[in-house]
C-alpha positions in Angstrom: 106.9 -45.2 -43.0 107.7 -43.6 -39.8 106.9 -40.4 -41.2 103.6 -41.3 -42.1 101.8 -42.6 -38.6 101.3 -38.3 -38.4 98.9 -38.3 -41.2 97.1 -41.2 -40.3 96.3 -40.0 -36.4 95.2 -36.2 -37.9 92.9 -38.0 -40.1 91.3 -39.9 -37.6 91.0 -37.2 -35.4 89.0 -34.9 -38.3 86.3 -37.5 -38.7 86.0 -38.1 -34.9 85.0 -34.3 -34.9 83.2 -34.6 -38.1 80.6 -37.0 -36.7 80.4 -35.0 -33.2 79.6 -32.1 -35.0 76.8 -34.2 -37.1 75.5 -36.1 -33.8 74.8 -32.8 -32.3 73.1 -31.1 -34.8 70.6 -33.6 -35.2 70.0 -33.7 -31.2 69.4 -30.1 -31.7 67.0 -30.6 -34.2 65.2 -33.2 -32.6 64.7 -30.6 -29.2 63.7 -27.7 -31.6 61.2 -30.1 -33.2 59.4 -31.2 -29.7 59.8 -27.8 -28.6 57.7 -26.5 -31.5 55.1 -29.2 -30.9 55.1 -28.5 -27.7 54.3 -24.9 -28.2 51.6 -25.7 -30.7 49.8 -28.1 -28.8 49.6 -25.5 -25.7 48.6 -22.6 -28.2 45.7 -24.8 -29.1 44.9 -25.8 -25.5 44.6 -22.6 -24.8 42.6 -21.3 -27.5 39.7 -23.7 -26.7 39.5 -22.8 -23.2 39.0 -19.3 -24.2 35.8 -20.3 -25.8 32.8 -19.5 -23.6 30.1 -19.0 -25.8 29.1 -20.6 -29.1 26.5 -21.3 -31.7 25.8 -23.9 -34.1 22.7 -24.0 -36.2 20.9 -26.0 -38.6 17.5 -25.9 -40.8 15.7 -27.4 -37.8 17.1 -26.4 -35.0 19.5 -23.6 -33.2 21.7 -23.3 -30.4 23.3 -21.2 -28.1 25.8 -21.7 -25.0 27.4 -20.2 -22.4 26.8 -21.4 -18.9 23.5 -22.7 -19.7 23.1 -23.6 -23.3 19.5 -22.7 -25.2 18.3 -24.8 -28.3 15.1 -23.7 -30.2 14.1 -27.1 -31.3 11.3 -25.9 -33.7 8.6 -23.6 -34.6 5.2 -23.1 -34.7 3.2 -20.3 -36.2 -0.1 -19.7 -34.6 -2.7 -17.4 -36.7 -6.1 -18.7 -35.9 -8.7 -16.3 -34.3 -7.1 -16.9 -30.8 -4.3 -14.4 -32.2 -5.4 -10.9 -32.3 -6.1 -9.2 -36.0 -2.8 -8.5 -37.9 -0.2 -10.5 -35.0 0.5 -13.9 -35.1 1.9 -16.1 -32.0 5.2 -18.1 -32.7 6.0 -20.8 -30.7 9.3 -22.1 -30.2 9.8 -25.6 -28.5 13.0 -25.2 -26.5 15.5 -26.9 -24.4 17.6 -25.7 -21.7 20.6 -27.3 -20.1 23.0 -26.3 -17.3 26.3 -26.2 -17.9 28.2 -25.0 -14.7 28.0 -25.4 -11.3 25.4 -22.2 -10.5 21.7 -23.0 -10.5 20.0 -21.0 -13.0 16.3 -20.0 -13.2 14.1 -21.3 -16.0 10.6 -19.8 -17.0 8.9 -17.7 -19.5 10.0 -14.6 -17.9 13.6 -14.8 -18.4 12.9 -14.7 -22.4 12.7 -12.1 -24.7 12.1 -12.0 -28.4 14.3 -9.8 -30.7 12.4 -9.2 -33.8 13.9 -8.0 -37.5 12.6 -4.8 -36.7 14.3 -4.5 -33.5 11.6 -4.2 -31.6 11.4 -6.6 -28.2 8.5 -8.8 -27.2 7.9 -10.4 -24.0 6.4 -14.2 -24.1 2.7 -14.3 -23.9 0.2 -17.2 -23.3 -1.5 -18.6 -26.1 -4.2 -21.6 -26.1 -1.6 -23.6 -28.8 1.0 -24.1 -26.4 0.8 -27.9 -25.7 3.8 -28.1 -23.4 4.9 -25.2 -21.3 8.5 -24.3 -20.8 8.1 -25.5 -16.5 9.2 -23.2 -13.8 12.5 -24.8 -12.5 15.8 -24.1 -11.8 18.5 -25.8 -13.3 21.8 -27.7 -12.1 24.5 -28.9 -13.8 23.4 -31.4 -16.5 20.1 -30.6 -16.0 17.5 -30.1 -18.9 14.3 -28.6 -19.2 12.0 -28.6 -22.4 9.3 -26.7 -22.9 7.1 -24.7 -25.2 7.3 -20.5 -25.3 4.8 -18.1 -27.4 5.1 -14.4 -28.3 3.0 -12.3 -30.2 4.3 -9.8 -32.7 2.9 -7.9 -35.3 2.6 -9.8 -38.8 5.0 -6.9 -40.4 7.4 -8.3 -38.2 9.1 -11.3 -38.2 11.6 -13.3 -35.2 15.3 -12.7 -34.8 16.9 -13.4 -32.2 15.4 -15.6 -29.4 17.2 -14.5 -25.4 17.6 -15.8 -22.4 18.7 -13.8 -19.5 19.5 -14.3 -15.7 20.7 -11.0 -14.2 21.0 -12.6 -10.8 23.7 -14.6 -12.1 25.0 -12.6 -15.2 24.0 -14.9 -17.7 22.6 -13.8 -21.0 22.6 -16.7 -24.1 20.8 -15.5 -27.2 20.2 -17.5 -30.4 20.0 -15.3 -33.6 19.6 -18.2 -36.2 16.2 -19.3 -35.5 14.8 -22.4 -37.2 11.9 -21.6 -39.9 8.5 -22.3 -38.9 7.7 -25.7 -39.8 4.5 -26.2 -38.2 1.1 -24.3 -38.1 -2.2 -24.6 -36.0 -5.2 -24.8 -37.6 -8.7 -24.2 -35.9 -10.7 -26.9 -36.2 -14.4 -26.8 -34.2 -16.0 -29.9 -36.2 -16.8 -32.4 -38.6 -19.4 -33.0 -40.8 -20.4 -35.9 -43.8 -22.9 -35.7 -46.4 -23.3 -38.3 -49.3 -24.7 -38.4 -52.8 -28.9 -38.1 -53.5 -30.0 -41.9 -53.5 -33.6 -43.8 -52.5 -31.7 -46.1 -50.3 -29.8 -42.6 -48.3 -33.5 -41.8 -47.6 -33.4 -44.9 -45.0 -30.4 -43.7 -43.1 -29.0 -41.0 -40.9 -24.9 -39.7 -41.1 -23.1 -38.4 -39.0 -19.4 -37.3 -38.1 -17.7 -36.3 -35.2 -13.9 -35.1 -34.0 -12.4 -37.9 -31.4 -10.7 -36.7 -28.7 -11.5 -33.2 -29.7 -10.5 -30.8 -27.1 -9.1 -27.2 -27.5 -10.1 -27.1 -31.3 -6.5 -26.3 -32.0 -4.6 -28.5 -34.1 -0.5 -28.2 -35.3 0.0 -29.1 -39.3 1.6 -32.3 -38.3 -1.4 -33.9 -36.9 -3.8 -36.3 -37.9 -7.4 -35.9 -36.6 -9.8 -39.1 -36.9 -13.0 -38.4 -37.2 -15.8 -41.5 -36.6 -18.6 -41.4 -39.2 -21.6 -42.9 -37.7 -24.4 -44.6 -40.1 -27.5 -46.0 -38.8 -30.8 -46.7 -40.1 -34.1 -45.1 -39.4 -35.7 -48.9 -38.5 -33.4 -48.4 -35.3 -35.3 -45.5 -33.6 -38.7 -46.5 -35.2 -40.4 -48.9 -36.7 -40.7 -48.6 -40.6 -43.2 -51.1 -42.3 -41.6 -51.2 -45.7 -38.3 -53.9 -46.4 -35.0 -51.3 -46.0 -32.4 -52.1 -48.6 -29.2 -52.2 -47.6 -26.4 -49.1 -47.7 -23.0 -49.8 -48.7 -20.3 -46.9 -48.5 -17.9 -47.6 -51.2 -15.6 -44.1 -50.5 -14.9 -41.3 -48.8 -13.2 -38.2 -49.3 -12.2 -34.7 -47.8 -13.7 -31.8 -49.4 -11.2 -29.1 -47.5 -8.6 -27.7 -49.8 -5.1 -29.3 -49.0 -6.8 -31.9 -46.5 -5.8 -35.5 -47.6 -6.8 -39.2 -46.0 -4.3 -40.6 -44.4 -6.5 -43.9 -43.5 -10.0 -45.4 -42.9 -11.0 -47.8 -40.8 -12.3 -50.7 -41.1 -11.5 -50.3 -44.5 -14.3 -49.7 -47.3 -17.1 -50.9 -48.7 -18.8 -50.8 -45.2 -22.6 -52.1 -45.5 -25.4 -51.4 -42.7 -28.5 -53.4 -42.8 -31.9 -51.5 -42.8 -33.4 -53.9 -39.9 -29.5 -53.8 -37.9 -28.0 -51.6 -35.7 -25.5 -48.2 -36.0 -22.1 -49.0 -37.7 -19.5 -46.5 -37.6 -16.0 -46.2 -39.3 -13.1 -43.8 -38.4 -11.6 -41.6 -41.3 -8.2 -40.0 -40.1 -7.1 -36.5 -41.8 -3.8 -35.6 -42.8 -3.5 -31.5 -42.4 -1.9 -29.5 -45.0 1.6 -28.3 -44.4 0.7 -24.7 -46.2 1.9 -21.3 -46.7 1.8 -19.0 -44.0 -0.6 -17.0 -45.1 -3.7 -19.4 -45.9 -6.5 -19.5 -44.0 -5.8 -21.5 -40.7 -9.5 -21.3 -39.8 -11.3 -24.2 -41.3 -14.1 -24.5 -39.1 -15.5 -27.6 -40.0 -13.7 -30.5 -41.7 -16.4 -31.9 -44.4 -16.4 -35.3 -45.5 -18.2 -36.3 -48.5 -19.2 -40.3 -49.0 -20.2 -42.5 -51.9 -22.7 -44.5 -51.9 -24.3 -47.7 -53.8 
């Protein structure tokens, strides 16, 4: 027995250092491991910050950013007699934003227009904008929105849309331009006519644009024109017994012109011994192909009468 107690204390010793040996290789692993994470999650740190400019885009809108960021939140195309023979004006709506702590100049003049062709086109003024792009300068967080036109020739078409502020070394440009989804359509008046009746003979029609101002109008508007009926026995006197007129309808006759509403709604009835009565029609425009005629002219109305 006494010969024994050797043994025992040798193999007591071997798994002492057994489970040292373990202990410390799974500390080691546990330091590599946080180590690696460590590194991975600084690797990734740093490749973000490296990021100065970027561009994200979608079917209605683009952008661009560096120190001031430029979206081009839609646009128009403008071929109406107001745009010289064989050019067109597009109009992008856009906003700016400041994203650093220089000011940074904003008007028309810091844009240019890259087109397929290569060619470069300063912004111009055109009787479509509605909104101008406004003459500020920018801070950080600031925004300005605005509208900007350029002309170019119809065998060219838009590119790449830049912004650029020598003084302060910027340049942003934003090559994936939104498809025109608007046009304007030239508009100068209204006109309504009805079908050949006796009782028509008694009364006078007329139409006009409300709130009609440049003449210009984008494809997503809707123009209301008042129709105005009134009877002859209210200017003069008639010595016969008026019946009275009743309009039952109304429609559009322009090609891809629709009625969006009418109101009040018809029949609508004036009395041959009674006073004017009017009714407003409003016009849907058509969203149409770029290259049908955006010069209508006059918007004709046609009634239908008892």
């Amino acid at each position: 027995m006494e010969n024994q107690e050797p043994k025992s204390h040798g193999l007591l010793s071997a798994v002492i250092i057994i489970v040292v040996v373990i202990g410390a290789s799974l500390i080691g692993a546990y330091v590599l491991k946080g180590n690696s994470t460590q590194s991975t999650t600084t690797a990734s740190s740093q490749q973000g910050a490296s990021l100065s400019t970027t561009q994200t885009s979608s079917t209605s809108e683009a952008t661009a950013s560096g120190p001031v960021s430029v979206t081009v939140n839609e646009t128009t195309v403008d071929r109406t007699t107001d745009a010289p023979t064989g050019s067109s004006f597009y109009i992008f709506d856009v906003t700016l934003t400041g994203n650093d702590s220089v000011s940074h100049p904003v008007n028309g003049s810091y844009f240019t227009l890259v087109g397929t062709s290569t060619s470069v086109y300063e912004a111009s003024a055109d009787a479509a904008v509605r909104v101008a792009l406004p003459d500020v300068t920018l801070a950080k967080g600031q925004r300005a929105t605005g509208q900007l036109a350029f002309q170019i020739p119809n065998s060219d078409q838009p590119s790449e849309l830049e912004y650029q502020a020598p003084a302060q070394g910027v340049k942003v440009t934003v090559s994936k331009l939104p498809p025109p989804s608007r046009w304007v359509f030239s508009i100068t008046a209204a006109k309504a006519t009805w079908n050949a009746s006796p009782i028509n003979t008694n009364y006078l029609v007329a139409a006009v644009i409300e709130n009609e101002s440049s003449g210009l109008y984008y494809s997503t508007d809707t123009i209301s024109v008042k129709v105005e009926l009134t009877p002859y026995n209210q200017h003069e006197t008639v010595n016969k017994t008026v019946p009275d007129l009743a309009v039952t309808a109304a429609a559009v006759s322009n090609a891809g012109f629709s009625i969006a509403s009418i109101s009040p709604q018809l029949p609508v009835t004036v009395t041959g011994n009674g006073n004017e009565v009017d009714f407003v029609v409003s016009i849907s425009l058509p969203n149409f192909l770029p290259n049908s005629n955006a010069n209508v002219g006059t918007l004709s109305l046609t009634l239908t009468t008892n």
